[in-house]
C-alpha positions in Angstrom: 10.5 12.1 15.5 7.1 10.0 15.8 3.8 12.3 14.5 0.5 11.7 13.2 -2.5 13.6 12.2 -5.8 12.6 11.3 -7.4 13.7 7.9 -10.9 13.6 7.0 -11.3 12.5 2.9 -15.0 12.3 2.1 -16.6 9.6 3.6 -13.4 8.5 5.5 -11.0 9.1 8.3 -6.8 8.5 7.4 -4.7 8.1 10.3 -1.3 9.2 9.0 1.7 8.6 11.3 5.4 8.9 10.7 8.8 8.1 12.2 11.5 9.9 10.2 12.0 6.7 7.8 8.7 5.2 7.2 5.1 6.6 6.7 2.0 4.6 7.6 -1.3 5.0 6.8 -4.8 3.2 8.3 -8.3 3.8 7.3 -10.5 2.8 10.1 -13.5 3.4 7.6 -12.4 0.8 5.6 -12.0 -2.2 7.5 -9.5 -0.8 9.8 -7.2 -1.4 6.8 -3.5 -0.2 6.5 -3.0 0.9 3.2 0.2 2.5 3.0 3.7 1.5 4.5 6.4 3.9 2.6 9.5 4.6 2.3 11.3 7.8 0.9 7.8 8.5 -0.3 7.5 4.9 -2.5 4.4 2.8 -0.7 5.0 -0.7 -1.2 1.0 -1.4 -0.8 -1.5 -1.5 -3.4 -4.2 1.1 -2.7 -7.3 1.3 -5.1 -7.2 4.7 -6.0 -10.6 4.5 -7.0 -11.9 4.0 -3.9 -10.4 6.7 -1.5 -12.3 8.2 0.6 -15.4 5.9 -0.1 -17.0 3.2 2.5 -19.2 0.3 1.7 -23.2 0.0 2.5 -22.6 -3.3 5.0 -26.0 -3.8 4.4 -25.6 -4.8 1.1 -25.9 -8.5 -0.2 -22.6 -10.1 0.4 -22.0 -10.6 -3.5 -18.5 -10.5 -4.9 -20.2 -7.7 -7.0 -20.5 -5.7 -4.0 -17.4 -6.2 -2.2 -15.1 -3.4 -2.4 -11.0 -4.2 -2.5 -9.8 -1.3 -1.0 -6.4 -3.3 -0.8 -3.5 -2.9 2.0 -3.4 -4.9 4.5 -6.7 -7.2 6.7 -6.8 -9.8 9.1 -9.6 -12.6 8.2 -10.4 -15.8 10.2 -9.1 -18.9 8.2 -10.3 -21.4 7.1 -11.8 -19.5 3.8 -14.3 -22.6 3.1 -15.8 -21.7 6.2 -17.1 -18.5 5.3 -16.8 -19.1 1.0 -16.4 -15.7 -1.0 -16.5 -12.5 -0.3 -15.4 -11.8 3.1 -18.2 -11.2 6.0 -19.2 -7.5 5.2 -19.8 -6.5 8.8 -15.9 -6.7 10.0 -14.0 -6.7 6.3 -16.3 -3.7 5.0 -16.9 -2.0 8.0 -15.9 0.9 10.3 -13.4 0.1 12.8 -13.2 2.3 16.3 -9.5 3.4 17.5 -7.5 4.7 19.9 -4.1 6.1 20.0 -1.3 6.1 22.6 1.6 8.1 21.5 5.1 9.0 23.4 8.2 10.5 22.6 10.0 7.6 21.2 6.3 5.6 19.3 3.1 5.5 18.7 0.5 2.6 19.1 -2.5 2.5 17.2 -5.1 0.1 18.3 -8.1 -0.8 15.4 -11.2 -3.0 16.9 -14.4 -4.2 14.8 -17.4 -4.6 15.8 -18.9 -7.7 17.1 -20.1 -9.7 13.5 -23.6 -10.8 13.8 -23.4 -13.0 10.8 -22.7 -16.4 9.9 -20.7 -18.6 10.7 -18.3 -15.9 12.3 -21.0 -14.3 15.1 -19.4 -13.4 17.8 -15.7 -12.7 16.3 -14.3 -9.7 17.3 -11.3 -8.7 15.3 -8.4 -6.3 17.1 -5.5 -4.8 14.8 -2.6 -3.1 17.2 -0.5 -1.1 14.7 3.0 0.0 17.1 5.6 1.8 15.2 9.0 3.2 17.0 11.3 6.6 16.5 13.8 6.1 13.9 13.2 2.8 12.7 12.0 1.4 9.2 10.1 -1.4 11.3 6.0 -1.7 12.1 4.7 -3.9 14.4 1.1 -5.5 13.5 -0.8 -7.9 15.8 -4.1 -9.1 14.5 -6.3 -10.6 17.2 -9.5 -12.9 17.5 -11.5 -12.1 20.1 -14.5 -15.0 20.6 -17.8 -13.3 22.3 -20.0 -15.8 21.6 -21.1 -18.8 24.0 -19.2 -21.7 22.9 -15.6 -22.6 21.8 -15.1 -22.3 18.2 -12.2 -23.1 16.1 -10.2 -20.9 14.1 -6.3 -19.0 12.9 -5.6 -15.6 12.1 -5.3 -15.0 8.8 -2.9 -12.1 7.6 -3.2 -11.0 3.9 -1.2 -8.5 2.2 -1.5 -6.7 -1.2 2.1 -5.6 -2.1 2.5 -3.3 -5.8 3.6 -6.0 -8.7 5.7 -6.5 -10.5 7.9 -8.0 -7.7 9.4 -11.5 -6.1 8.8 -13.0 -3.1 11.3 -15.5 -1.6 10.8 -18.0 0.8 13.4 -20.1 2.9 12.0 -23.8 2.6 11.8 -25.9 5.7 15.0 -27.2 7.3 12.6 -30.8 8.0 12.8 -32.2 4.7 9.8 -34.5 5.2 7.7 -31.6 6.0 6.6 -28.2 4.5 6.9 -29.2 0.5 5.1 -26.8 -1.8 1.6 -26.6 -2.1 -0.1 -25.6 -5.6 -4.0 -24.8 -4.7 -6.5 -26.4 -7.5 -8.6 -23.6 -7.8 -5.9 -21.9 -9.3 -3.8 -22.1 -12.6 -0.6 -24.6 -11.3 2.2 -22.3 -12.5 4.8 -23.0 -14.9 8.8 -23.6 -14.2 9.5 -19.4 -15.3 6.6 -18.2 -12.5 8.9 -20.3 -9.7 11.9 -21.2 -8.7 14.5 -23.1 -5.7 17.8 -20.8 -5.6 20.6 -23.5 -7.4 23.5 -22.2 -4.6 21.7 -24.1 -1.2 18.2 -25.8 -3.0 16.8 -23.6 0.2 15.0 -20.6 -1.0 12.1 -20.9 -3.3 11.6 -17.7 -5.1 8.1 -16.9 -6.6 8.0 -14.8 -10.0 4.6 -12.3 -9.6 4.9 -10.1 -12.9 1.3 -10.7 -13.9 2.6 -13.3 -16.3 0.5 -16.0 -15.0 -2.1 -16.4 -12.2 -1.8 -19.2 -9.2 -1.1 -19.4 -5.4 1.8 -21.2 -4.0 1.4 -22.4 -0.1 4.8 -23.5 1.8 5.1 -24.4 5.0 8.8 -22.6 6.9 10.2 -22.8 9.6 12.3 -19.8 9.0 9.0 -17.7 10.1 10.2 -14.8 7.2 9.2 -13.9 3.8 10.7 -11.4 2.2 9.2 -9.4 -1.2 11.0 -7.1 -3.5 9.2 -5.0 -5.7 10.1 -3.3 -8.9 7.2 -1.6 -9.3 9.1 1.9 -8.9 12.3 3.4 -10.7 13.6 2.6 -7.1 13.0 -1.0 -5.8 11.7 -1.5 -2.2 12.2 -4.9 0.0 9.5 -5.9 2.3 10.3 -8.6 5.0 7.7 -10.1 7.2 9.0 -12.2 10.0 6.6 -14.0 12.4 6.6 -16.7 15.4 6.8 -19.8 14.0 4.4 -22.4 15.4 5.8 -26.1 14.6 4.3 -28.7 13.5 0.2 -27.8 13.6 -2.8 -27.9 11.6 -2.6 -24.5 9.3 -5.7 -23.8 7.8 -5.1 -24.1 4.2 -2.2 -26.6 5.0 1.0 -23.9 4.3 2.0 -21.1 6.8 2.7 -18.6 4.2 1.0 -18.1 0.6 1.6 -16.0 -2.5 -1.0 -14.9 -4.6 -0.1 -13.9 -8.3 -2.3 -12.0 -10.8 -2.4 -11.3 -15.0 -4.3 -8.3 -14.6 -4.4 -7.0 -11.3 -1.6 -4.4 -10.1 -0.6 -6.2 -6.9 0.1 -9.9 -5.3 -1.0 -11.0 -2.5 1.6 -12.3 0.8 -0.5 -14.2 3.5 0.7 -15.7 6.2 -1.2 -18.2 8.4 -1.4 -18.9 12.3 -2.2 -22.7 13.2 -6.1 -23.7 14.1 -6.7 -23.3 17.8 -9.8 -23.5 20.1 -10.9 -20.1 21.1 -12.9 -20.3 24.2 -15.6 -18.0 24.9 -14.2 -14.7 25.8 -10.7 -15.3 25.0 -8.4 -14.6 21.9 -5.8 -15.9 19.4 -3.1 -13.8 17.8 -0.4 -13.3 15.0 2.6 -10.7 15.4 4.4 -10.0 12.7 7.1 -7.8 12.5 7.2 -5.8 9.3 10.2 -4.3 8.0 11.3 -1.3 4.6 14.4 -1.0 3.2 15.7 0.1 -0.2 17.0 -2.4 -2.4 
């Protein structure tokens, strides 16, 4: 049976809804985040317990000292050497508005920022439409780009994830061999042969080792439009699959479709996937649906 309430915790709204299988949580407060997608009680998102119930000052100088990582799951524009580090404060830190639309078999919940006055992303809009169904482990996520401003500008939706470590993540590899090799980022550590991996049976799937051994980001570009990530960070292990459109042979921001982002010390990896560049036009949008789906392992 689909439900939800809303709960007030200190400084913050939680919109908690639930199917029977899966339980979902979004904190509008904290940049319209989702930060918990669970199963039989086990939430395969890293939340930073330290900060719920808490909202960032926007008005703060956009410092990575003053960026909170709430963690879960946000939609950013891409390319990140547009806008450097940390994130634009008044959509990533800020409050979202929402409303709800619920029936007897789901429940949508629609997240939209405001309209970011700062550079260089004035005039993005960013809309998050969360759709989850009776009796089913899946959730539905569709981050759009909405461009208010005057003139076209160029951009893709960026969709990045914090999932619990320890885990894997596995990847199929292109089925174009000339295209969609593995991409090691240089501002990252290039990781050794035990943090990565192509399965020996079919030389197909490339399977990425995140138990905070080592630190790096691997980018591939697939065709299959899926990753997949199993965690063993509970007793009982938990397999999140992420399946998405896949968009040919364009120009992805950072040059791979899908990235993995592993950490020494911090609880959690990171799973990212990447629509092409396009050219918004004033008052129109670009989106990325991904289909997001819990099982036990």
């Amino acid at each position: 049976m689909i439900n939800y309430d809303i709960k007030r915790n200190k400084e913050t709204e939680e919109i908690c809804m639930s199917n029977g299988l899966i339980k979902v949580i979004a904190v509008p407060q904290q940049g319209g985040r989702i930060l918990e997608y669970s199963i039989n009680g086990l939430n395969v998102l890293y939340r930073n317990e330290e900060l719920i119930g808490k909202n960032n000052d926007i008005n703060k100088e956009r410092t990575p000292e003053n960026w909170m990582n709430f963690g879960g799951y946000k939609g950013w524009p891409a390319p990140q050497t547009v806008w450097q580090w940390p994130p634009v404060f008044d959509i990533d830190q800020n409050t979202f508005s929402y409303k709800i639309k619920k029936s007897e078999k789901s429940i949508e919940l629609k997240l939209a920022s405001r309209i970011s006055e700062t550079k260089p992303i004035q005039g993005l809009q960013f809309i998050r439409t969360i759709t989850l169904y009776d009796n089913s482990s899946d959730m539905y996520v569709q981050e759009t780009i909405v461009n208010h401003s005057e003139k076209a500008v160029q951009w893709a939706v960026w969709d990045n994830t914090q999932v619990l470590s320890p885990g894997f993540a596995e990847i199929k590899l292109n089925s174009n061999v000339f295209t969609g090799g593995i991409t090691f980022y240089q501002d990252f550590d290039i990781p050794s042969s035990n943090a990565y991996s192509i399965r020996k049976e079919d030389r197909k799937i490339l399977t990425i080792n995140c138990n905070r051994k080592e630190k790096f980001k691997i980018g591939v570009v697939t065709d299959s439009g899926e990753v997949s990530y199993k965690c063993t960070a509970y007793d009982n292990d938990i397999i999140l699959k992420k399946k998405f459109m896949y968009e040919g042979q364009v120009v992805y921001p950072h040059g791979s479709n899908i990235e993995v982002y592993a950490d020494t010390t911090l609880p959690y990896a990171e799973l990212e996937i990447l629509g092409g560049m396009k050219k918004i036009e004033p008052n129109k949008s670009i989106s990325l649906k991904v289909n997001w789906n819990l099982s036990m392992w």
